[in-house]
C-alpha positions as CSV (number, residue, x, y, z in Angstrom):
1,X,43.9,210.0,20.2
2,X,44.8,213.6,19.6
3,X,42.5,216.0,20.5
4,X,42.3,220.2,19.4
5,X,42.9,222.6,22.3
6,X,39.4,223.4,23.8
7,X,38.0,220.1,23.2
8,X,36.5,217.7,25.7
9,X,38.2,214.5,25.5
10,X,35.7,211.6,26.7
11,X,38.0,208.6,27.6
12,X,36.0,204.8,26.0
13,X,33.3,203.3,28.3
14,X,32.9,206.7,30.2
15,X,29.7,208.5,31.0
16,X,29.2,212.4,30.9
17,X,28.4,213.7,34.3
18,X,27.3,216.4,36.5
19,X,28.0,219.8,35.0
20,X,28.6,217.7,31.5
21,X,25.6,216.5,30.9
22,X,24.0,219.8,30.2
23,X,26.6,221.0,28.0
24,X,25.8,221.7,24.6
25,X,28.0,220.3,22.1
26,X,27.8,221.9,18.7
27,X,30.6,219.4,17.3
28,X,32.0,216.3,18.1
29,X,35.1,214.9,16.1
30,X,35.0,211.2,15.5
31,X,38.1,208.7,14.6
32,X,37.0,207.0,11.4
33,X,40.6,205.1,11.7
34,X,40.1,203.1,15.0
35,X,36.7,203.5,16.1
36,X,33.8,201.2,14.4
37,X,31.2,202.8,16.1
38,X,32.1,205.8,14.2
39,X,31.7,204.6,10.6
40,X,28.5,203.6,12.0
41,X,27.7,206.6,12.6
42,X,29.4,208.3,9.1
43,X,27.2,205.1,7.2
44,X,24.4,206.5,9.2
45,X,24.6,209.8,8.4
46,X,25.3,209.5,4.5
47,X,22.0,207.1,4.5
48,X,20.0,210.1,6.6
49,X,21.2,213.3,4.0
50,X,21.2,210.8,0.5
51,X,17.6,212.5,-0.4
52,X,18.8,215.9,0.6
53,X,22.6,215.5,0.0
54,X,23.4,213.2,-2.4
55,X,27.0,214.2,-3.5
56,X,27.4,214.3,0.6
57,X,26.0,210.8,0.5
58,X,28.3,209.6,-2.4
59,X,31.4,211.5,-0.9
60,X,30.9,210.1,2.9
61,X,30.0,206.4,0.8
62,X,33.2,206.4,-1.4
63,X,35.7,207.5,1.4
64,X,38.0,204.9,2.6
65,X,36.1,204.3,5.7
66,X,32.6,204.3,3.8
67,X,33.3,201.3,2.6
68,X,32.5,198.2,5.6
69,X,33.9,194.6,4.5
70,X,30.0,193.4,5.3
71,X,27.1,194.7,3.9
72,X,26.6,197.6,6.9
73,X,28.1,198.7,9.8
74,X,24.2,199.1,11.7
75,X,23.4,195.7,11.2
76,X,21.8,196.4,15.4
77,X,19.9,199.5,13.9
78,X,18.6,197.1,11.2
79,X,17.4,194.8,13.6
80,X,16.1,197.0,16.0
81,X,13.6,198.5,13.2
82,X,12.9,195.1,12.0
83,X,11.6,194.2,15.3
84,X,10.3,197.0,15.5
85,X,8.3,196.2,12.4
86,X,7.2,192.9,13.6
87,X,5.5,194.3,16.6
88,X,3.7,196.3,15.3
89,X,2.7,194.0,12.8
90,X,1.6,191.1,15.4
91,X,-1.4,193.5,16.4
92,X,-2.8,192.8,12.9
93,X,-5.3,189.8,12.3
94,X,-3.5,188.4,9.5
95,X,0.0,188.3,11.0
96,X,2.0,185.0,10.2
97,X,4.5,184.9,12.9
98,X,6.4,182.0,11.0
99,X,6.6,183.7,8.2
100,X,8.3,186.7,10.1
101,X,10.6,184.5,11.9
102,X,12.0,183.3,8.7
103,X,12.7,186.8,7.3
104,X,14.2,187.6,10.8
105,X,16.6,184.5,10.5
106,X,17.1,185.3,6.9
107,X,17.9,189.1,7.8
108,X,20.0,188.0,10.5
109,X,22.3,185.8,8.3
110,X,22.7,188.6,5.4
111,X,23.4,190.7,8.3
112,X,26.3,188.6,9.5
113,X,27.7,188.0,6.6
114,X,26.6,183.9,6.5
115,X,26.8,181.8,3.4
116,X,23.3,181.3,1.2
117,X,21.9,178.0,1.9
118,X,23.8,175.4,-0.1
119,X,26.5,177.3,-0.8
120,X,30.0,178.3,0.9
121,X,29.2,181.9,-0.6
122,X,27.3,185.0,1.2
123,X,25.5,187.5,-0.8
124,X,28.0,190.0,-1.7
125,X,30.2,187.4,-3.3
126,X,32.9,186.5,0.1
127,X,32.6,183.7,2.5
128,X,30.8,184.3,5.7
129,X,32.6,184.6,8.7
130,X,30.9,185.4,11.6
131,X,28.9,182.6,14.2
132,X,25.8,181.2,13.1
133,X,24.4,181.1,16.7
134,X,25.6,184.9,17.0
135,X,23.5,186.0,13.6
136,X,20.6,184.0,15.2
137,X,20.2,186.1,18.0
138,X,16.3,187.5,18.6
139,X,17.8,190.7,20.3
140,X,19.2,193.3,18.2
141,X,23.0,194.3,18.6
């Protein structure tokens, strides 16, 4: 990866320490190319300014790296507010934990990209990919 003179260069799987760790950083440079935690992060960010931003929103969205091949890059953040959601919701007296199970594997599958019931097909129109046992997992991402 190149880097700009002046930068701090953190190397994958590291941790910031020490003296680091209190560093402000006003900007941090991501590789859109070769790292998918960074169109994450770019999907993430045109979904947080689209009510504020929207020509931000459309621009980051229409780039060639706004574009996943599945239907999002966060499918863990997706997960994590769904379950989220259901505990929240399992307090209440009406809560039908069935029924939230079955939009959890049902999320789960669109998520992974996994063919419609009865059909070879996902939702956006391509053919899944991605384990069935991995899509079914209760944890998020």
């Amino acid at each position: 990866m190149f880097f700009r003179t002046g930068s701090i260069r953190f190397p994958p799987g590291s941790r910031l320490s020490g003296a680091s760790r209190s560093r402000d950083l006003a900007r941090i440079e991501l590789d859109l190319a070769r790292d998918r935690h960074a169109r994450a992060a770019m999907e993430a960010y045109a979904d947080s300014c689209e009510a504020e931003l929207p020509w931000l929103s459309e621009v980051l969205r229409k780039s060639r790296f706004g574009r996943p091949e599945k239907l999002t890059n966060c499918s863990s953040t997706v997960l994590r507010a769904f379950v989220l959601a259901q505990s929240r919701a399992a307090i209440q007296a009406d809560y039908a934990h069935a029924a939230w199970e079955h939009v959890r594997v049902q999320l789960a599958a669109v998520l992974a990209g996994l063919p419609r019931a009865g059909t070879d097909e996902t939702l956006d129109g391509t053919h899944g990919g991605e384990d069935h046992a991995d899509a079914m997992r209760t944890e998020p991402r």
